[in-house]
N, C-alpha and C positions, 0 to 999 in steps of 0.2 A: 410481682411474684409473692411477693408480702400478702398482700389480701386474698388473692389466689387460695395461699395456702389457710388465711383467716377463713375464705367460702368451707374450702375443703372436710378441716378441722372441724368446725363449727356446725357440717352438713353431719359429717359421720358421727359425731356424740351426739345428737339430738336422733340419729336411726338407731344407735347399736345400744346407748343407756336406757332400757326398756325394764328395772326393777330393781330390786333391794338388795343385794348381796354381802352375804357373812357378816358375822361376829356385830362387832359394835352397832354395826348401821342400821341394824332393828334398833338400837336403842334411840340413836339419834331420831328415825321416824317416826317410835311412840315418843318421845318425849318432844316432839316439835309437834306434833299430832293433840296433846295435851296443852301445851303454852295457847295453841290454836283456838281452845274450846276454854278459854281462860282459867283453866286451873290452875293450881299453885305448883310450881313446880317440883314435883313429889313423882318419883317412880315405885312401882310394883316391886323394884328388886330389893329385896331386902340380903343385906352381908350377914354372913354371921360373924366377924370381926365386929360388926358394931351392937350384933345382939349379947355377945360375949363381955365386952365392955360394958355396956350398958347393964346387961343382968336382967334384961328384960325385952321381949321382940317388939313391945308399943313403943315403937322409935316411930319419927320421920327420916324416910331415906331419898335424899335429894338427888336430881341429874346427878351421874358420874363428871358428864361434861357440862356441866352448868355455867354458861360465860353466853357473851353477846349474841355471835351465831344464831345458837337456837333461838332467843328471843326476835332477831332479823327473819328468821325462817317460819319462825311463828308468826308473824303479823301478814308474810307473804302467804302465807299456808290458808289461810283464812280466804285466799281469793283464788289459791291454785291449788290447793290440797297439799299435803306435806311432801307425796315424792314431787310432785311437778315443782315444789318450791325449793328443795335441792335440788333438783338438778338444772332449773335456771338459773337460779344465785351461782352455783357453782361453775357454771358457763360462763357466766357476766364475769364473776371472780377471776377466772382461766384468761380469759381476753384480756381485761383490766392491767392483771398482772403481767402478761407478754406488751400491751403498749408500755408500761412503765420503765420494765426494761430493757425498752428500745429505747427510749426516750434521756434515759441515761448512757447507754452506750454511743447514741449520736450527741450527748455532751462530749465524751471522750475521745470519738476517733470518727464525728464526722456521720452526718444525715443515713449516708448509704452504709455502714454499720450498724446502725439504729435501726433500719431495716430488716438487717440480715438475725440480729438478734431478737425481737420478736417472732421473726419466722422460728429462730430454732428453739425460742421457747415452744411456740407452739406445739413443736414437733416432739418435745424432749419427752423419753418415754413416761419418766417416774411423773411429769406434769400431765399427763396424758390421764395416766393411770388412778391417779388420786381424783381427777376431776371427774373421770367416769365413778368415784365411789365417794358415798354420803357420808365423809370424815371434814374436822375443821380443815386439814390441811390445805386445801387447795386457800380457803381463806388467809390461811395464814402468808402463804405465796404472796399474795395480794399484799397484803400489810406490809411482808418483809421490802416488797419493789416497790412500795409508794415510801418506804423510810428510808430505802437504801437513795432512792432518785433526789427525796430532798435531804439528804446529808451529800451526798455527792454534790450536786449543781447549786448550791445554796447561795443565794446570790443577794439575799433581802428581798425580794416579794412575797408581801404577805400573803400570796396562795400556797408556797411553796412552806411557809410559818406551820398555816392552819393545818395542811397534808400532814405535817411531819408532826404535832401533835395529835391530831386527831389520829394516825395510824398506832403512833406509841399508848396514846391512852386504850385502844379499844384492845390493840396487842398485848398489855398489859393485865388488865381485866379477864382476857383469855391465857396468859400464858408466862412464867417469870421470864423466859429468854426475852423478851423485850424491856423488863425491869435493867437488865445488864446491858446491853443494845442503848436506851435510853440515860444511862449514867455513864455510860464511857461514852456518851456524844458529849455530854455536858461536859466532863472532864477536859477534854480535846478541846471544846470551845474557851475554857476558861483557862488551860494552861499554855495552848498552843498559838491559839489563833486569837488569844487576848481579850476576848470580847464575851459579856455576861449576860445578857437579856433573854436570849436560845436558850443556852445553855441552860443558865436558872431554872428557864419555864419548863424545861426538856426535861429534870430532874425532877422537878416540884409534881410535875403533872403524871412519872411512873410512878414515883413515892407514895403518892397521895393515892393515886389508882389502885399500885399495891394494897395501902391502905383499907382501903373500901370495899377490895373485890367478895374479901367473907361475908359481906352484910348484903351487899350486893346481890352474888351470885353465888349461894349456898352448895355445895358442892359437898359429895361425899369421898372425892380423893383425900387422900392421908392429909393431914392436916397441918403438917410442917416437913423442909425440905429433907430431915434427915428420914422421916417416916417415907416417904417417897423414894428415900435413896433403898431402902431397904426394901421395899415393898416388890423391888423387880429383882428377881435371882433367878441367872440364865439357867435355863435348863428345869426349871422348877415352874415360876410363874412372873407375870408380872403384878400380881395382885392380890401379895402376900396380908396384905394392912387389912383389904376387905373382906379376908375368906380369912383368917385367924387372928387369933388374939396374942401371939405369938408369933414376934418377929426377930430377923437377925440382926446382932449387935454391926456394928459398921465397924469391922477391923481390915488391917493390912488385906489377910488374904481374901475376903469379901472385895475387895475394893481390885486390889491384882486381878483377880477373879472376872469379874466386870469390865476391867480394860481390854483384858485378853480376850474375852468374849465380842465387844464394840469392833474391835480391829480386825476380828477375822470375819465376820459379818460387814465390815463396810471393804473391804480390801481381797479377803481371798476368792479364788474364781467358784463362780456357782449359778446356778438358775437365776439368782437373784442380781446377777454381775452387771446386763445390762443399764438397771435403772440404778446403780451406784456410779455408774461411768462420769455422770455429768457432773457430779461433787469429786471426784476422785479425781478427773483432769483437772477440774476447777482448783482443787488446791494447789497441783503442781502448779496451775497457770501462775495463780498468784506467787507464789515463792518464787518463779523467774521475773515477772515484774517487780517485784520488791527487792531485788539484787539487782536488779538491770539499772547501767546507772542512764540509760535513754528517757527515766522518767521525767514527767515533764515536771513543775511545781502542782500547778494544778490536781494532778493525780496523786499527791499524796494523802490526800483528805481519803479519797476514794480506795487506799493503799491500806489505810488505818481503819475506815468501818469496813471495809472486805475483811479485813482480819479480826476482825470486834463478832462479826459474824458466824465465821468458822471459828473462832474459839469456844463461841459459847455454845456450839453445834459440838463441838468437839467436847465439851462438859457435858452438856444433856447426854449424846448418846452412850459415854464411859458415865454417867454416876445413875441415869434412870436407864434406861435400855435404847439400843438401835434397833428402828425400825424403817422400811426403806421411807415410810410417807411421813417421816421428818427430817424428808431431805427439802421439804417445800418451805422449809426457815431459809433456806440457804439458796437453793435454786436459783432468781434470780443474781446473786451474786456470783453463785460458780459460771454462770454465760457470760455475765460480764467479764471477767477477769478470764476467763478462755478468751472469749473474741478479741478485746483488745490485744491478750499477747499474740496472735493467729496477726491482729492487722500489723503487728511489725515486722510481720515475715518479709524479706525482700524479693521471694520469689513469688508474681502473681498466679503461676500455676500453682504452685504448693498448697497456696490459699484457696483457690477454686478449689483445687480435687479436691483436698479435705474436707472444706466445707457441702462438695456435692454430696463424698461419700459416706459422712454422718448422716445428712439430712436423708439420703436414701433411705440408711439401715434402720434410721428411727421410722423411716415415715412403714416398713414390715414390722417394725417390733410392734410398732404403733397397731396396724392393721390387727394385727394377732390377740393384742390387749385387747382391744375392746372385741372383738368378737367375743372371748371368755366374758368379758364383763357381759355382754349380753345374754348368753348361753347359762350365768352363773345367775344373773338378775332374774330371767323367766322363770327359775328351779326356784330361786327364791320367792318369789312373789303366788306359785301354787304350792309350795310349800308351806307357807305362812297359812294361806288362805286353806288348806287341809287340815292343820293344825284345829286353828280357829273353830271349824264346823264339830271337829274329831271330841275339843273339852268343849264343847257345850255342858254336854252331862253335869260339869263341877261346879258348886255351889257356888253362887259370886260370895259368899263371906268366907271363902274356903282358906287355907292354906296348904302351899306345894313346897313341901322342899324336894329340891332337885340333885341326885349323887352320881357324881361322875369324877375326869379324871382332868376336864379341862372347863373353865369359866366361858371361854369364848362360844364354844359349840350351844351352850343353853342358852343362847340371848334369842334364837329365834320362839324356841318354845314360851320364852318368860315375855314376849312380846306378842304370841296369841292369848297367851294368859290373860292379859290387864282386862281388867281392873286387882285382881285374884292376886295375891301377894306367893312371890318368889320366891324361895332361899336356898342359889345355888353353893351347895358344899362339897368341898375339892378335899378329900381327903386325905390327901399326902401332906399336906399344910398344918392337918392338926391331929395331936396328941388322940390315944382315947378318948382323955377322959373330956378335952374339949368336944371335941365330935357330939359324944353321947349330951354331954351341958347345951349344945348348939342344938338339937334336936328335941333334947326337953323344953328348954327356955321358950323353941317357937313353936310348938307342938304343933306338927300337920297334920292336914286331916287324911293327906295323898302324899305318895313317895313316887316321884319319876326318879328311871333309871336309865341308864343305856352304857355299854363298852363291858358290860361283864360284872359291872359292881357286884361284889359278893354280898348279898342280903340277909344271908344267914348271921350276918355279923349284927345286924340290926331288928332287937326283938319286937313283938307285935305289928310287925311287917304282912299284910296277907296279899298274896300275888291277886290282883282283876284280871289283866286283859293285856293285851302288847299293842298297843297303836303302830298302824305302817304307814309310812311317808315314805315314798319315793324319790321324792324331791331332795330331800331332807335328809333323815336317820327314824329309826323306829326307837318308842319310847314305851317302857316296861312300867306298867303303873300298878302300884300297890296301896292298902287300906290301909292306913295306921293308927290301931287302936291305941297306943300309948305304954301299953302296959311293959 
């Protein structure tokens, strides 16, 4: 039934993921698209938080998400082109991550749950969801079940050594929740279970990864975690650091603010309720395992990184933002710890039906997702490409600032752009007299517009032309003399 549903799964993402859809995953494209043709990793998007800063728009403006991935996706891209190199790595990733945790839950209760729990990875919406769209996360799924399988089963073979390093180092590199993950392993090893050589290495090798990641892999996220904590305010933006120079202090009600935000986003009922289900049981699971006194010894290893994981799931999404595709840190651990407490039910009907009547509802929620993923991807992918033919017109030494009222909405435009440099400005984020500093500093030669921006606020503005996308959104472009 297992492979069955691997044919299944594995059939229907390879028909229905047919293109590029929203926000970030033009960037991911152009900037895997770039690593491909060996450039330096340098994007078009230019912040005006960093022009503001700096006092000058000759910056270098690096990957947002500059970490491993894209360099993995880059040297694939070069034999598959960059969407074919997403969306296989991310299949591979998807599978990868459902064997691994199988492979742990048949440590725990036994071959024929090991089964059962890779199928309902397979099945499980939010894993579904992320894999059909060109974000780290499904990667990080991977990582999180190849660390969660060798902290759990850890037995001394040095395959299971090199796993659990190699997934913390590259984890690392991409993300701090493995910095935390990786030091509370070691912790555990050296206070609990007595033993130093793991442990050490386990710490030495996120520390040091930590370490290195800025030189490494140059990145234009905020540049320390309290910039980061700030930089997301619900309701406003998540990417306060890159679109102003002017950000908010970290106080009590900032921080209230953000919890109460995380919790009704991951818990109250909404459109969004199904692909939170599988974290949401999952933590209940574990809190009845971890009270249940049926655990065996063994399981308490397994009791302790299950909870090393949702805590620091539980920090990411109260101090930067909740979003549903960072539930793929945690994912394999919420199946685990559902299934296992599912196999100590004593009734074997209880366990059948529910396990039937999940795997059903996901495998329609399933169906429904990627339909949209497909229907959102072909709109995407002639929309780009109308884009693209539509600025020819613009000079490649050009510059576009772009004014609107959300960051996400322009990454399709600022990805037919490239080479042409970017600078979307979200003006709720900044003062006048920034705005106006941000717009002289990078002086454009063209104003896109869309949603209503009032332009009259913005002198030497002269109305061209309205580009229509259908696909897409239409874009209001104006001349900008300067004056």
């Amino acid at each position: 039934m297992t492979f069955l549903t691997l044919i299944v799964v594995s059939s229907a993402y390879i028909y229905f993921v047919d293109g590029v859809r929203g926000t970030d995953q033009f960037w991911y494209l152009a900037d895997t698209e770039t690593l491909a043709n060996d450039l330096p990793p340098l994007t078009n998007t230019v912040f005006p938080g960093d022009v503001l800063r700096a006092g000058t728009a000759e910056i270098d403006t690096y990957f947002a998400h500059n970490g491993p991935l894209l360099h993995i996706n880059g040297q694939m891209a070069r034999f598959l082109g960059a969407f074919d190199a997403w969306k296989y790595t991310n299949l591979l990733f998807f599978l990868l991550a459902a064997l691994f945790t199988g492979l742990t839950l048949a440590f725990l209760a036994g071959r024929a749950w090991g089964y059962v729990s890779a199928m309902v990875y397979l099945v499980t919406p939010v894993n579904v969801w992320l894999a059909g769209n060109f974000l780290q996360e499904t990667f990080f799924g991977l990582l999180s079940a190849v660390v969660f399988y060798a902290c759990v089963t850890e037995d001394g073979k040095p395959v299971k050594k090199v796993l659990l390093l190699a997934a913390l180092i590259l984890g690392t590199l991409s993300h701090p929740l493995y910095l935390i993950v990786g030091v509370f392993y070691g912790l555990y090893g050296l206070i609990i279970r007595k033993t130093w050589l793991m442990p050490l290495l386990a710490m030495g090798a996120v520390i040091a990864s930590s370490a290195v990641k800025g030189s490494w892999f140059p990145t234009s996220f905020p540049p320390s975690i309290k910039d980061l904590v700030v930089s997301s305010a619900p309701g406003v933006t998540n990417s306060i650091w890159q679109l102003s120079d002017v950000v908010p202090g970290i106080t009590t009600e900032f921080l209230v603010e953000k919890f109460v935000h995380a919790l009704q986003v991951q818990f109250l009922p909404s459109s969004d309720s199904p692909l939170y289900f599988v974290t949401n049981i999952g933590l209940i699971a574990l809190l009845i395992l971890f009270f249940s006194r049926r655990v065996r010894l063994r399981e308490w290893s397994f009791l302790y990184i299950s909870a090393v994981f949702m805590l620091s799931y539980g920090g990411m999404i109260v101090l930067m933002q909740n979003q549903e595709r960072y539930q793929l840190f945690i994912t394999p651990v919420a199946i685990c710890c559902t299934l296992l407490w599912v196999s100590g039910w004593s009734s074997v009907k209880a366990r059948v039906g529910v396990l039937v009547a999940v795997v059903a509802i996901y495998c329609i929620i399933d169906f429904k997702m990627l339909q949209k993923i497909q229907i959102d991807g072909q709109s995407g992918n002639q929309g780009l490409a109308v884009y693209e033919e539509q600025f020819e017109f613009i000079e490649p030494d050009s510059r576009v600032a772009l004014l609107g009222n959300t960051l996400g909405g322009w990454l399709s435009v600022i990805s037919a752009l490239r080479p042409i440099q970017a600078m979307p400005v979200f003006k709720r984020v900044l003062n006048d007299d920034s705005f106006d500093r941000a717009i002289d500093l990078f002086r454009p030669d063209y104003i896109f517009t869309k949603e209503g921006f009032p332009m009259g606020e913005l002198k030497g503005a002269e109305f061209m032309m309205t580009i229509e996308n259908p696909s897409l959104f239409n874009v209001e472009i104006y001349r900008w003399n300067g004056d």
